[in-house]
C-alpha angles and dihedrals in degrees: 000000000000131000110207088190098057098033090228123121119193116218134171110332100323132069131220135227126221111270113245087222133061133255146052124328154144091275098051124058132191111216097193114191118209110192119221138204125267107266108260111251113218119214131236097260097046084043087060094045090063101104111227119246114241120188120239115231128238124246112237118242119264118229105235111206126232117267097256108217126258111232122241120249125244103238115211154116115199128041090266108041079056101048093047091046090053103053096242091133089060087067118024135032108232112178112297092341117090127000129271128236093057129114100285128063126274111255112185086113096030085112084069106044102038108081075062107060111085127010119269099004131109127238093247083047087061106043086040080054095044095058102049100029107025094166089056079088136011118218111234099219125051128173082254105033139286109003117248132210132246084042103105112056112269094210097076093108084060098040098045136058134242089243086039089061093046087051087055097041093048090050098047089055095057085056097105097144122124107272116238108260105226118189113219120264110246097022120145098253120189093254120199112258102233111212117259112250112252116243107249099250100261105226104255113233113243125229098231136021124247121185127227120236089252096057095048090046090062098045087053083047098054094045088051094048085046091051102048094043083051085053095048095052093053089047098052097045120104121259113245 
């Protein structure tokens, strides 16, 4: 608190004196009072012409969706530009395009089987049916088994054209050639029984030793040559 009279203040814990020189400092304060106006009172009626804010709502966000892909288009103008664009060769073997023993079925006869395939269809209506819609039906026999659906891409009614899809039909239904018997992998297949290795005859420990002429030659050798060196040395000592 501070005492204008005295000139003192008291802050914190200590106390200050009145400053010999004039002017303005730390010990010496100036409370200056501004008198306001009184607050304006509004009327009933003023108080009812205020309009009464409201508060706006906020849109809700709009989920925008992902831009979805647009598929690429298979370029070509002949069966087979169209077959190799398409990746058909990484799958099948069709003739003399792509390689056997892969995921999809081999198709060098498929001219023949495939007006057999499903009931009241053509050939030309299967194989038509097999390209824009392959899990409409599923081939029996793969390179590795049953076939199984959601393998072959499911776009190619909005990658090929129209023209593109009669090239391929047409083709497929020239292929006439024997189809590549593959045997599944896995099977049980008869395997040749491969001898088993004969153990080499372990030579069999005798009971008792016999031994051979040679051996006992030497021993009677050495005892001669003993005995005649024992001989030689009597003879030649002196005699006592």
């Amino acid at each position: 608190w501070y005492v204008p009279l005295l000139k003192t203040k008291k802050g914190g814990p200590w106390w200050c004196v009145p400053d010999p020189e004039p002017g303005v400092n730390q010990c010496e304060a100036i409370l200056r009072f501004l008198p306001g106006d009184a607050p304006e009172q509004f009327t009933a009626e003023e108080m009812a012409a205020i309009p009464t804010p409201t508060i706006t709502p906020t849109p809700a966000a709009t989920n925008t969706p992902a831009p979805t892909a647009t598929p690429r288009a298979i370029e070509g103008q002949t069966a087979e530009e169209v077959i190799l664009n398409a990746g058909c060769g990484a799958c099948h073997a069709i003739g003399s395009l792509g390689e056997a023993h892969k995921v999809g079925p081999d198709l060098s006869a498929i001219g023949i089987t495939a007006g057999d395939r499903v009931p009241d269809l053509t050939a030309a209506e299967y194989l038509r049916q097999s390209i824009l819609e392959p899990n409409a039906f599923i081939a029996p026999d793969c390179p590795n088994g049953p076939c199984i659906p959601n393998i072959m891409p499911r776009d190619y009614g909005t990658r090929l054209l129209p023209e593109q899809v009669d090239l391929i039909v047409a083709y497929l239904l020239t292929q006439e050639g024997a189809a590549e018997s593959l045997p599944v992998i896995g099977a049980d297949t008869d395997a040749t029984v491969l001898p088993k290795a004969v153990p080499a005859k372990q030579a069999v420990p005798q009971s008792g030793y016999t031994p051979s002429v040679t051996a006992l030659s030497v021993q009677l050798l050495l005892l001669l040559m003993v005995f005649v060196l024992t001989l030689f040395m009597l003879v030649k000592r002196p005699s006592s």
